[in-house]
N, CA and C atoms as an extended XYZ file, in Angstrom:
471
Properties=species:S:1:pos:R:3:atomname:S:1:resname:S:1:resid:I:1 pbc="F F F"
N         9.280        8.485      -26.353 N   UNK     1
C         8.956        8.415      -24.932 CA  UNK     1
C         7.883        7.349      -24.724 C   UNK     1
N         8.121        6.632      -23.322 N   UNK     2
C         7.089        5.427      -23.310 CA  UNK     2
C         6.019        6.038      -22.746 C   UNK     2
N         4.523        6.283      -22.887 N   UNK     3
C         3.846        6.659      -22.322 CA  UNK     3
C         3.435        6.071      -21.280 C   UNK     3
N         3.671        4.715      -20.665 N   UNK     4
C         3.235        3.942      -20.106 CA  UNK     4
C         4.705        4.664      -19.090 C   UNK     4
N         5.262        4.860      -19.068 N   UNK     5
C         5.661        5.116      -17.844 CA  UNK     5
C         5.199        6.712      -17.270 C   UNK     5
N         5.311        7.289      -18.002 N   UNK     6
C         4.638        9.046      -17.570 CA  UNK     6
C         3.102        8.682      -16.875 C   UNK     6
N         2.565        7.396      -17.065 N   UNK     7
C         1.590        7.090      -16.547 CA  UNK     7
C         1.529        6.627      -15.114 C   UNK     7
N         2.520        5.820      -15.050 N   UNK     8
C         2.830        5.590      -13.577 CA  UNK     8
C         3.172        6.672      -12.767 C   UNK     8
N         3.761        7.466      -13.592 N   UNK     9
C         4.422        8.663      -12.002 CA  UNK     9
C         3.462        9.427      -11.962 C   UNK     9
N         1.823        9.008      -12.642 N   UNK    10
C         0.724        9.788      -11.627 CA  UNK    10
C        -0.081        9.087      -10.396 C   UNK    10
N         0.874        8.394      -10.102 N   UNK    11
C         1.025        7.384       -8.883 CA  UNK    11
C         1.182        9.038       -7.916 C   UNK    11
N         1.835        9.761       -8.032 N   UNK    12
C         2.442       10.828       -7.528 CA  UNK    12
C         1.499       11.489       -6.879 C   UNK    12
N         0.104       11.678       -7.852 N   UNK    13
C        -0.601       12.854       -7.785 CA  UNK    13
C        -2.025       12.016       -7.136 C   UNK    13
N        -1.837       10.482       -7.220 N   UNK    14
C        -3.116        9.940       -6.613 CA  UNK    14
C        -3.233       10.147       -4.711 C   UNK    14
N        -4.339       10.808       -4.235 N   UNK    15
C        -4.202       11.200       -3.062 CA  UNK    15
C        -4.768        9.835       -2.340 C   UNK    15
N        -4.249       10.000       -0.907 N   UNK    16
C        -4.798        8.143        0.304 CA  UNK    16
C        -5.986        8.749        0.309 C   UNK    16
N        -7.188        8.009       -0.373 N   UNK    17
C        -8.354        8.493        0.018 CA  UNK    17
C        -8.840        8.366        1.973 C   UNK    17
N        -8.652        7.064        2.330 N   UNK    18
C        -8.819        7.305        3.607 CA  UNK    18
C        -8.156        8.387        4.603 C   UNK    18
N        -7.292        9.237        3.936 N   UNK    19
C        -7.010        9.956        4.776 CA  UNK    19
C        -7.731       11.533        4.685 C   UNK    19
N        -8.235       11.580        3.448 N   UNK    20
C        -9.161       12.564        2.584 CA  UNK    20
C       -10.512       12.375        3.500 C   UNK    20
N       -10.766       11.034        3.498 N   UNK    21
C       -12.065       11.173        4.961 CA  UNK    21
C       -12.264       11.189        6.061 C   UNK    21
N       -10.685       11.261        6.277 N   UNK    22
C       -10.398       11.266        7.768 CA  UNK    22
C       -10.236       12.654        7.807 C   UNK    22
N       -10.159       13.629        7.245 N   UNK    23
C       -10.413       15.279        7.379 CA  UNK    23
C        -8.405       15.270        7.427 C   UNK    23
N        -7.868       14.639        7.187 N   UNK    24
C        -5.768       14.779        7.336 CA  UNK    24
C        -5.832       15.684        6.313 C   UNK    24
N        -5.077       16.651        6.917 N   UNK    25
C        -4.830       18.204        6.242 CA  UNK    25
C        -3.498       17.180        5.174 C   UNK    25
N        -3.758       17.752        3.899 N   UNK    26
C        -2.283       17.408        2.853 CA  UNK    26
C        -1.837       15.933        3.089 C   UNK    26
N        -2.704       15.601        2.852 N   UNK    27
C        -2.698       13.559        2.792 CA  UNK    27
C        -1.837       13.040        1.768 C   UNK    27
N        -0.711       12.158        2.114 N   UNK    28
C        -0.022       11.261        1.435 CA  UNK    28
C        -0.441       10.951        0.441 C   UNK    28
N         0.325       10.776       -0.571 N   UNK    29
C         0.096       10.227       -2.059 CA  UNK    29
C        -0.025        8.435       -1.857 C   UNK    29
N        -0.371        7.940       -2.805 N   UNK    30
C        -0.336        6.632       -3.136 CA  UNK    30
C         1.335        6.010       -3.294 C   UNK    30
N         2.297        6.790       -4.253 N   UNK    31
C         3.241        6.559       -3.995 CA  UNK    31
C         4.079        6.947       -2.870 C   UNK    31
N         4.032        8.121       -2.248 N   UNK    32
C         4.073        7.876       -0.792 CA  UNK    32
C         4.024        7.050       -0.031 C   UNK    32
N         3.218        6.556       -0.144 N   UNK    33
C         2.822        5.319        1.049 CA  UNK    33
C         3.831        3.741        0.486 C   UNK    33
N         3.503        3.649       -1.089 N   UNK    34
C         4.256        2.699       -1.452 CA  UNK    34
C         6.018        2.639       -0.920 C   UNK    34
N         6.510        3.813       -0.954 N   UNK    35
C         7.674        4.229       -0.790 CA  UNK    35
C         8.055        4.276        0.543 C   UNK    35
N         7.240        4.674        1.659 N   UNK    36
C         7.190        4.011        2.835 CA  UNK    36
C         7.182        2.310        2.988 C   UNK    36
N         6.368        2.137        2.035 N   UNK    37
C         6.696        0.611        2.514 CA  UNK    37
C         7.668       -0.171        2.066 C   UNK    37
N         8.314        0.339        1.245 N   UNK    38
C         9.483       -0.251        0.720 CA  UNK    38
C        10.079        0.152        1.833 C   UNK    38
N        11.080        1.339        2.479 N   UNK    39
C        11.799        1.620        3.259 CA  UNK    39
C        11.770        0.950        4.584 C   UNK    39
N        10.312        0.457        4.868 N   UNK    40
C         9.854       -0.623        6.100 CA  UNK    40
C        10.639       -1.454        5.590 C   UNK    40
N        10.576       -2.295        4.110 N   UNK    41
C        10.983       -3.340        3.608 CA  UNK    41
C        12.348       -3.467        4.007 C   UNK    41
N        13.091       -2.352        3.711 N   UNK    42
C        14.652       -2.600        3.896 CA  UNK    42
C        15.307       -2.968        5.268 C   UNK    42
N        14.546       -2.205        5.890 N   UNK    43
C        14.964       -2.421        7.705 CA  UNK    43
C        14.133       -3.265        7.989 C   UNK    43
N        13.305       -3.881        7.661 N   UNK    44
C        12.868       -4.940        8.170 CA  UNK    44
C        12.395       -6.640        7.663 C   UNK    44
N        12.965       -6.545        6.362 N   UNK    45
C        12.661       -7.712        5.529 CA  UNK    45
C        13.640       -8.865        6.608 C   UNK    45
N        12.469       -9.950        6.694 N   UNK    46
C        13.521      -11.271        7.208 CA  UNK    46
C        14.584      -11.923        6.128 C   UNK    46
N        15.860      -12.425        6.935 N   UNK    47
C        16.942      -12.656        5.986 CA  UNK    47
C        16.315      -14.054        5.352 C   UNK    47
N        15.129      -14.689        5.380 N   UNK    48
C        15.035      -15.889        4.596 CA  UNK    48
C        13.598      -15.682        3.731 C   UNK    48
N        13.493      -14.065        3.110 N   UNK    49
C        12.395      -13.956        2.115 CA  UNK    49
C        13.526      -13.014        0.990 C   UNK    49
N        13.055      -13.041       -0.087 N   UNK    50
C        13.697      -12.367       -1.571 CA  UNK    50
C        13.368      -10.575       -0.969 C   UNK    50
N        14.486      -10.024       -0.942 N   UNK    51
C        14.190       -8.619       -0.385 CA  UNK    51
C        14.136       -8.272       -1.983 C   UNK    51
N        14.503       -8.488       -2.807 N   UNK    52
C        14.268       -7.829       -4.063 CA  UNK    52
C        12.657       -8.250       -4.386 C   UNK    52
N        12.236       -9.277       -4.465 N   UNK    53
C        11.045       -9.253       -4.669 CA  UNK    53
C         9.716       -8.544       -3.864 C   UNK    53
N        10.057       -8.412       -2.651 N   UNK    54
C         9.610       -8.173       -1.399 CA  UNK    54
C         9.274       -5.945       -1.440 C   UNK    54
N        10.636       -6.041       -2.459 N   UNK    55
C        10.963       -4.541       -2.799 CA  UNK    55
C         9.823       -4.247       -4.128 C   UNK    55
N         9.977       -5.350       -4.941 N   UNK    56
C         8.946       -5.231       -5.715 CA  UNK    56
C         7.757       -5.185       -5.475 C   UNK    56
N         7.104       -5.726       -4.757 N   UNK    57
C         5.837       -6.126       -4.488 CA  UNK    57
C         5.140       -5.077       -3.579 C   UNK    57
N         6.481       -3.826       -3.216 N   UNK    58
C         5.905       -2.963       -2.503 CA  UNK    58
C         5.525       -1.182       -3.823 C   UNK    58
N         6.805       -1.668       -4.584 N   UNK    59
C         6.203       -0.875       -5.482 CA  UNK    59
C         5.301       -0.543       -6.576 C   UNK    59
N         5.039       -2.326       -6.618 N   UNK    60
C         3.594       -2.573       -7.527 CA  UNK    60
C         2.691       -2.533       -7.346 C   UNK    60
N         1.914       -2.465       -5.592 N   UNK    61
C         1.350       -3.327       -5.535 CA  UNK    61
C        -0.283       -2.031       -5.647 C   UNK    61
N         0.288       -0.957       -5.765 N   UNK    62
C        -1.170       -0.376       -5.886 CA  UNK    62
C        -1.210        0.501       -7.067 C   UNK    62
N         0.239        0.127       -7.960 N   UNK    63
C        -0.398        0.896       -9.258 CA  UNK    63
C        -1.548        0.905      -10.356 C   UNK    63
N        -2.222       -0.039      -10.392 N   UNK    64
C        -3.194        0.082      -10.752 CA  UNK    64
C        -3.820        1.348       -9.864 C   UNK    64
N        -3.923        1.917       -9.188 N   UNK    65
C        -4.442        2.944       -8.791 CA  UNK    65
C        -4.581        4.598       -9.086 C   UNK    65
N        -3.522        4.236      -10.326 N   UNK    66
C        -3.491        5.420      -11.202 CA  UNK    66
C        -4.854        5.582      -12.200 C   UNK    66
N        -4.933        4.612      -12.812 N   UNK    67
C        -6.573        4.316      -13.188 CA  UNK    67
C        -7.577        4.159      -12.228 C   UNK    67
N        -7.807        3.136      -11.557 N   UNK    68
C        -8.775        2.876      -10.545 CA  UNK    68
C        -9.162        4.430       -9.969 C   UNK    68
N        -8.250        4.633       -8.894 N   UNK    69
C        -8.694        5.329       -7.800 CA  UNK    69
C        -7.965        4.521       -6.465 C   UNK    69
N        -7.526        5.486       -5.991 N   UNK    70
C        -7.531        4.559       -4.110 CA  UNK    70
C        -9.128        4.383       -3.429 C   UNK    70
N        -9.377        3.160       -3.489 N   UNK    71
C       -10.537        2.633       -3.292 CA  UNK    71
C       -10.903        1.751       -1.638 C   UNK    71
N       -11.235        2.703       -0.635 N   UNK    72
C       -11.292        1.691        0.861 CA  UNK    72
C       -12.941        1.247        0.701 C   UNK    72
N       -12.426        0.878        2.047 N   UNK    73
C       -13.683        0.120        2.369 CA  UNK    73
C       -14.720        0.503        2.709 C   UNK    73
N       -15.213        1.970        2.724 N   UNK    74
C       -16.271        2.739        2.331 CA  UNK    74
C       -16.797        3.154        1.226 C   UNK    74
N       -15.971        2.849        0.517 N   UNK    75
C       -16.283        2.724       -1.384 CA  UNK    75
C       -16.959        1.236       -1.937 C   UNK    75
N       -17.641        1.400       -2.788 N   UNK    76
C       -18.430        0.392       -3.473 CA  UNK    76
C       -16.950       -0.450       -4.052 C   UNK    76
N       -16.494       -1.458       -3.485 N   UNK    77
C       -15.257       -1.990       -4.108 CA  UNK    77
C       -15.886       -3.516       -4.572 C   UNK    77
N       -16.885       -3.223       -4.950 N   UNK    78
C       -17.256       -4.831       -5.766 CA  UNK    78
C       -16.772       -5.361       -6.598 C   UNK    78
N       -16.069       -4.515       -7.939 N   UNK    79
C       -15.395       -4.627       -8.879 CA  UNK    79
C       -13.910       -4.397       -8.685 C   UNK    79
N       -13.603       -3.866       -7.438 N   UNK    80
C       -12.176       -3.413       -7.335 CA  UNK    80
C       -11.160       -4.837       -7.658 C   UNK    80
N       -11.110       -5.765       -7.587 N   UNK    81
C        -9.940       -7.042       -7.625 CA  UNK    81
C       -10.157       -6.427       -9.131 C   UNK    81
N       -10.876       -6.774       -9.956 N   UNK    82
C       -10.640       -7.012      -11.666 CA  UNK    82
C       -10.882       -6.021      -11.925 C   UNK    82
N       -10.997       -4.861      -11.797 N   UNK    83
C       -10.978       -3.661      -12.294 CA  UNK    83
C        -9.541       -3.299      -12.222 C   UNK    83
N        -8.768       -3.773      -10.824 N   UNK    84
C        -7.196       -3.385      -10.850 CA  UNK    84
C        -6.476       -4.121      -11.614 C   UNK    84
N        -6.987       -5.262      -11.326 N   UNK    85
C        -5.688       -6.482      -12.374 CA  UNK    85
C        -6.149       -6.091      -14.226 C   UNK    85
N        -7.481       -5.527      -13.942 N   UNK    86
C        -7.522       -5.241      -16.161 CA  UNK    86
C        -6.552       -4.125      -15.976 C   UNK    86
N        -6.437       -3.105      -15.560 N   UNK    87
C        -5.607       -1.952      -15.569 CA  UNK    87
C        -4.250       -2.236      -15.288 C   UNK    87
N        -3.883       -3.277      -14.440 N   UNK    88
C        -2.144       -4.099      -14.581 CA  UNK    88
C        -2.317       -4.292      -15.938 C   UNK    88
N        -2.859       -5.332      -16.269 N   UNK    89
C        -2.884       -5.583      -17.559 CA  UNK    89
C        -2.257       -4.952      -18.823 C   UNK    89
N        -2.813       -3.741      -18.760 N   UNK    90
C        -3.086       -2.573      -19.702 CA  UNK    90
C        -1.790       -1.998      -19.386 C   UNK    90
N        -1.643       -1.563      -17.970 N   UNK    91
C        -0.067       -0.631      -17.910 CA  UNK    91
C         1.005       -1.259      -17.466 C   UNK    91
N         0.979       -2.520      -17.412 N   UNK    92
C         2.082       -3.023      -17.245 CA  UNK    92
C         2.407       -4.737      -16.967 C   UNK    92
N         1.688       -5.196      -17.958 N   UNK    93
C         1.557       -6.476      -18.185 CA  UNK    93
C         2.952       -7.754      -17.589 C   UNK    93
N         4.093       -6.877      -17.573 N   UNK    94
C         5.368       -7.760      -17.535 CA  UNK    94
C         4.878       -7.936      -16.206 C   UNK    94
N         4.207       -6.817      -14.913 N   UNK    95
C         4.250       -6.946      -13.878 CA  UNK    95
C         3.017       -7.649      -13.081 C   UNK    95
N         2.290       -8.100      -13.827 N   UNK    96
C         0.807       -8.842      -13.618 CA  UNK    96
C         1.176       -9.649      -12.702 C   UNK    96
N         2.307      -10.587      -13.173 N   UNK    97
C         2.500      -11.806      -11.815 CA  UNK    97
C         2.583      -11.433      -10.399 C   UNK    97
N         3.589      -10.518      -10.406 N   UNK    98
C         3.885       -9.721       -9.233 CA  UNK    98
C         2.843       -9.210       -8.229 C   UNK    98
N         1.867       -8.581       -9.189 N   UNK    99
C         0.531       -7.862       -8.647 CA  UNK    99
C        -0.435       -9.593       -8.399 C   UNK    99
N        -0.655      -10.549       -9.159 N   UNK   100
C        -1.235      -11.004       -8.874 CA  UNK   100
C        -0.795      -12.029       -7.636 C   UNK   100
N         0.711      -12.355       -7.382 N   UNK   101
C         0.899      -13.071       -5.935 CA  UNK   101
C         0.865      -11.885       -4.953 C   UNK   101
N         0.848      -10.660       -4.893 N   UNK   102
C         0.899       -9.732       -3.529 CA  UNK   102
C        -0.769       -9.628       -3.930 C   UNK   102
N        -1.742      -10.123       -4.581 N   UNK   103
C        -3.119       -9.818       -4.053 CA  UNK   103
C        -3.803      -11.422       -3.528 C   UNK   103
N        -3.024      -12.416       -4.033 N   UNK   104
C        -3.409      -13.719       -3.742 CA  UNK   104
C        -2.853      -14.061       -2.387 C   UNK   104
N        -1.839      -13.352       -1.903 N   UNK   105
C        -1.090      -13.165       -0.675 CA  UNK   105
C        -0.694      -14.780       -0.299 C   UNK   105
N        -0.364      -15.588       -1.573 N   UNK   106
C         0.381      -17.148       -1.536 CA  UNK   106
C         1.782      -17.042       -1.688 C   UNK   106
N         2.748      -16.631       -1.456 N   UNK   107
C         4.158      -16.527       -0.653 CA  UNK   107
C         4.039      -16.277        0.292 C   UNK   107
N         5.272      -16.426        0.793 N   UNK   108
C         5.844      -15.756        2.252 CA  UNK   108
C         6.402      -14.265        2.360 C   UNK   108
N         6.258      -13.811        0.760 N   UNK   109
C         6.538      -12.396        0.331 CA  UNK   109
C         5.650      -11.721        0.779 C   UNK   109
N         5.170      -11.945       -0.149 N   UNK   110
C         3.805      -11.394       -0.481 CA  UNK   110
C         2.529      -11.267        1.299 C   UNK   110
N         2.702      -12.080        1.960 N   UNK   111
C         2.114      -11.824        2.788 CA  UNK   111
C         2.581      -10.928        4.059 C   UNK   111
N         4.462      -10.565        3.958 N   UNK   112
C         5.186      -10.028        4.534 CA  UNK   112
C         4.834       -8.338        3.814 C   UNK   112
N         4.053       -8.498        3.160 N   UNK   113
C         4.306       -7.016        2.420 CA  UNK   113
C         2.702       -6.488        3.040 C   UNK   113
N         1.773       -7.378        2.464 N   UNK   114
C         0.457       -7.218        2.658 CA  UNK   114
C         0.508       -6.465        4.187 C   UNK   114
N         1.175       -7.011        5.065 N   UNK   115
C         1.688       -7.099        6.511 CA  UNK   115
C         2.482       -5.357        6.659 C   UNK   115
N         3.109       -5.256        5.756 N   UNK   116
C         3.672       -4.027        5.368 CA  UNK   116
C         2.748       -2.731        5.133 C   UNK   116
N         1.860       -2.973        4.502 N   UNK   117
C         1.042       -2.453        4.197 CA  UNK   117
C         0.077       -1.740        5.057 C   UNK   117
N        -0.110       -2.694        5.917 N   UNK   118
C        -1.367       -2.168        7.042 CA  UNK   118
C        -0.226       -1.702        8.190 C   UNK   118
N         0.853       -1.962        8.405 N   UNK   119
C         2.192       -1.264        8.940 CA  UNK   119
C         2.167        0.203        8.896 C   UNK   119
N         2.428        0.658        7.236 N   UNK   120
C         2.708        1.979        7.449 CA  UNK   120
C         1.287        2.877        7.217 C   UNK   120
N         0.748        1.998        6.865 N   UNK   121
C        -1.237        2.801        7.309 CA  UNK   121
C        -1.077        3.210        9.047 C   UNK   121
N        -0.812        2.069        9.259 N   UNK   122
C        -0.452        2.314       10.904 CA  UNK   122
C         0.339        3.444       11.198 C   UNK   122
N         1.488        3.211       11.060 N   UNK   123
C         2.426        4.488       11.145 CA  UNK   123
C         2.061        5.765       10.771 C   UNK   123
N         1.552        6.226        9.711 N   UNK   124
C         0.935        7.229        9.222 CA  UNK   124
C         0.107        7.860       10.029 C   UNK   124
N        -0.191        7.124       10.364 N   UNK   125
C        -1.776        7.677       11.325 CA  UNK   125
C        -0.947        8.037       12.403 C   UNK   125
N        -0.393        7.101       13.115 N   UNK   126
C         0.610        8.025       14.324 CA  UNK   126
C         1.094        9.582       13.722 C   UNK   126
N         1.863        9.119       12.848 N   UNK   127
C         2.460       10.758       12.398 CA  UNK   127
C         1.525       11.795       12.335 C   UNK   127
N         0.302       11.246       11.462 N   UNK   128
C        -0.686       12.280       11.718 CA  UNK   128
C        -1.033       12.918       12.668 C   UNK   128
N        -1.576       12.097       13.333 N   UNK   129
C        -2.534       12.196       14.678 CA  UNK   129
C        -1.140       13.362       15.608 C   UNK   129
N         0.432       13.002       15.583 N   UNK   130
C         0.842       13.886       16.294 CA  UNK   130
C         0.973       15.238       15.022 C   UNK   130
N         0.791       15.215       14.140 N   UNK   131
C         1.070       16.620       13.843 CA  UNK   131
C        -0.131       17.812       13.299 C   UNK   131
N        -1.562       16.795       13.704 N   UNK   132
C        -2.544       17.635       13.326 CA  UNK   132
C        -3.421       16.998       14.466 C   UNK   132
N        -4.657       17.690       14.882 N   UNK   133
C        -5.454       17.623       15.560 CA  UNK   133
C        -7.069       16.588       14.936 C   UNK   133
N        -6.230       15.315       14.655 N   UNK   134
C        -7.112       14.286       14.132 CA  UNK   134
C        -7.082       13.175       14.900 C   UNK   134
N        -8.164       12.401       15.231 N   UNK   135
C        -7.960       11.390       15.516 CA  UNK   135
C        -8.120       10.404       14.436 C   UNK   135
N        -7.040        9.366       14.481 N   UNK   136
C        -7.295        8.100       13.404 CA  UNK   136
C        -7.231        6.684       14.112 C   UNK   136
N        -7.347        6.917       15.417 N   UNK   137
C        -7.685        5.576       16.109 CA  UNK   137
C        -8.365        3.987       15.089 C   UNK   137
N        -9.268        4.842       14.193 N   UNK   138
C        -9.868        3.760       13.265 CA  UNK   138
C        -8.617        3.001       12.937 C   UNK   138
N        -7.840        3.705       11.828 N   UNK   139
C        -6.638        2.934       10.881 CA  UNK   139
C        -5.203        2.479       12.041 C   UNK   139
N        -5.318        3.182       13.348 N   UNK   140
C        -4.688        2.372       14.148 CA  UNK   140
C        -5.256        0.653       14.356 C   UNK   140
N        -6.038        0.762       14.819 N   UNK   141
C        -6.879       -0.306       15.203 CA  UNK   141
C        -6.600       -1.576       14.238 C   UNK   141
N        -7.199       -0.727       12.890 N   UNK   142
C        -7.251       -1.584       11.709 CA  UNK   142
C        -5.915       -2.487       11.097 C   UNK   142
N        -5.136       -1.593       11.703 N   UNK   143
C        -3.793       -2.094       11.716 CA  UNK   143
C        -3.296       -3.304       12.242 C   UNK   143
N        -3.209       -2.932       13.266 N   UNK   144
C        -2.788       -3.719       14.629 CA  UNK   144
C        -3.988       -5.034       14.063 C   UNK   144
N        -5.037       -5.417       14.076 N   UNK   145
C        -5.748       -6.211       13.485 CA  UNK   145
C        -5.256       -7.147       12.298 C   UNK   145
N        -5.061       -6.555       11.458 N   UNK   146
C        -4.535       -7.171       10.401 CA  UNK   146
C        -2.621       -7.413       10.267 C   UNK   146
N        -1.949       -7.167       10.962 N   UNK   147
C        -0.424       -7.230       11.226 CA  UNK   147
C        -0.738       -9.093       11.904 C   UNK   147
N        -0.216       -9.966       11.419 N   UNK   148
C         0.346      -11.009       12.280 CA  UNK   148
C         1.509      -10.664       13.544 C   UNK   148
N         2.348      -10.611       12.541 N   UNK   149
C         3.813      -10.817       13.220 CA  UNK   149
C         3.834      -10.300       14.177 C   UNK   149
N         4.464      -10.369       15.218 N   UNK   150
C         4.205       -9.403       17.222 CA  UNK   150
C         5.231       -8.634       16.870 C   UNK   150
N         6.670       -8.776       16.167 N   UNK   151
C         7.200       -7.586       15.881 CA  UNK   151
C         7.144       -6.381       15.193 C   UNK   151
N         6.085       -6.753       14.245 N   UNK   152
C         5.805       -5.599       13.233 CA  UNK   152
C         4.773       -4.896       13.622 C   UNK   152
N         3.873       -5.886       14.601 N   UNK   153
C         2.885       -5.135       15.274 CA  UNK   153
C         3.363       -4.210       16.528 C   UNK   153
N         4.278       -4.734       17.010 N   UNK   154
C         5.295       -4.166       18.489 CA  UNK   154
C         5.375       -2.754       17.892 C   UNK   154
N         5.757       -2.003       16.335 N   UNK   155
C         6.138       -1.156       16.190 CA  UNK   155
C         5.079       -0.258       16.447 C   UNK   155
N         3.428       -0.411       16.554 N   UNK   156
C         2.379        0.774       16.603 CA  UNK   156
C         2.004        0.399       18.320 C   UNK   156
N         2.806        0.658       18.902 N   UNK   157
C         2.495        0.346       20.107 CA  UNK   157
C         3.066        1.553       20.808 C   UNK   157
């Protein structure tokens, strides 16, 4: 058995810390969220970017977080860039490139995903906000902020 993969599927068990401080009763996993963004990916990848890569880059792009931690921006993230890419490194070296153009955000992939990313943060928080008595106006906001595209942003509207 490869241990390096039993390692990844505690992708499973890593909880969204921002949603842990946002008081969200039973908060999304890390792969959760990845898996959301792939499914954004499918219905919404443009026909002139690599949807396979695009697919990749959504399922890589926070495993290092099985080591790390889900780390926001209320966390001391000084070390977070090279603390994640030594831990690519370590669990999954074939996929370093991958992780390192979706954090350098130099494609047209890669910045479609990044874009993805603060998407279903977005979305989430809607779902939340209607099925528990939270407000997450913050990670709305934060969203809509960081989304370029007017269509992908059109969707938290």
């Amino acid at each position: 058995m490869d241990e390096s993969v039993l390692e990844w599927l505690h992708l499973k068990n890593v909880t969204r810390a921002g949603w842990v401080r946002a008081g969200v009763e039973q908060p999304e996993s890390v792969a959760a969220h990845s898996w959301g963004m792939s499914l954004l990916a499918l219905k919404l990848c443009p026909d002139d970017l690599d949807l396979s890569k695009v697919l990749s880059l959504c399922l890589i792009h926070d495993l290092p977080e099985v080591r790390v931690g889900d780390l926001t921006p209320h966390d001391d993230c000084s070390t977070k860039a090279e603390d994640e890419r030594a831990a690519m490194l370590e669990m999954a070296p074939f996929w370093v490139d991958l992780f390192d153009e979706y954090e350098a955000g130099n494609t047209p992939e890669a910045r479609f995903v990044k874009q993805l990313d603060k998407l279903d943060m977005g979305l989430q928080a809607i779902v939340y906000q209607r099925q528990q008595d939270v407000s997450l106006e913050e990670f709305l906001q934060s969203a809509k902020k960081r989304i370029a595209d007017p269509s992908l942003q059109a969707l938290l509207e």
